[in-house]
C-alpha positions, 0 to 999 in steps of 0.5 A: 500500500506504499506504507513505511515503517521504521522498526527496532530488531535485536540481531539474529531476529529474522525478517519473519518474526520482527514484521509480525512482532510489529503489525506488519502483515507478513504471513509466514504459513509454515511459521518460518520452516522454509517450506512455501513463499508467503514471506516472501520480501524484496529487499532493497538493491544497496543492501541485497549484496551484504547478505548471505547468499540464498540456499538452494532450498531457500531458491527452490521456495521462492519459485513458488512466490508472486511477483518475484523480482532479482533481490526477492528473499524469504523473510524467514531466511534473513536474520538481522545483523548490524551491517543491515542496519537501515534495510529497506524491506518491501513486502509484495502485495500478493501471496500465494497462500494468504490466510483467509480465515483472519488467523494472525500468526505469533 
């Protein structure tokens, strides 16, 4: 919805958890297992190159994601770390797997 907000995240959190710790609608169906898309987050250009490269299963998932892009990363698979301090994360305004009954996860 072009919304931005800034949040706090203690190092070693991962993408996942920090946007549901702070009301952002990032869904996370297999609770960060790395077994579907739904966390799926663009990460901006200036920051893609300083992170871990993906694994192959962490590849494999996000064929499965909507509106992939070049910098596109599972949220669940990107952990905080001080040198991504300012990151700019974008969440694709579809998913695959969005829950539909209101459930909110933990």
């Amino acid at each position: 919805k072009g919304e931005k907000k800034s949040v706090k995240a203690e190092p070693g959190e991962s993408i996942l958890r920090i946007a549901q710790h702070n009301g952002i609608p990032l869904e996370g169906a297999c609770e960060g297992g790395m077994a579907c898309a739904t966390c799926h987050v663009i990460v901006g250009k200036d920051f893609y190159d300083k992170l871990p490269e993906a694994s192959e299963a962490e590849e494999d998932c996000l064929d499965n994601a909507s509106n992939l892009t070049e910098t596109s990363r599972l949220g669940c698979q990107l952990k905080v770390t001080p040198e991504l301090d300012g990151i700019d994360i974008t969440i694709p305004g579809t998913t695959r797997n969005f829950y539909v009954d209101g459930h909110v996860p933990k």
